[in-house]
C-alpha positions, 0 to 999 in steps of 0.5 A: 248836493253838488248843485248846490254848492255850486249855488251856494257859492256863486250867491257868495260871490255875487253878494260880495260883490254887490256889498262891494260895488256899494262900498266902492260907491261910498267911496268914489270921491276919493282922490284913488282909483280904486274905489272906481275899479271895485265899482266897476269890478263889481258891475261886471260880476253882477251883469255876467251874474244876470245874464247867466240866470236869464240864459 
C-alpha cells in the first residue's frame, strides 16, 4: 500500500512536469525568462526521473 503511494505520487509529479516543460516550450519566445526555467525545470525532473527507473 505504501509502495504505491509512493508511485503514484512520483507519476504525479513527473506528468506535471513534463505538461509543464510543454507549456513553457510553447512559450519560449516570450520576452520572459520564465518560460525557460520551467523548460529547464521540468528537464531535470525528468532526466532525475529516468535515471532513478533505469538504476
Amino acid at each position: 500500500m505504501r509502495r504505491k503511494l509512493h508511485n503514484t505520487i512520483l507519476r504525479t509529479i513527473t506528468a506535471l512536469a513534463a505538461a509543464t516543460c510543454v507549456i513553457g516550450a510553447m512559450l519560449l519566445d516570450s520576452e520572459s525568462l520564465i518560460p525557460a526555467a520551467m523548460v529547464m525545470g521540468g528537464i531535470a525532473w525528468l532526466t532525475l526521473f529516468y535515471y532513478a527507473q533505469e538504476r
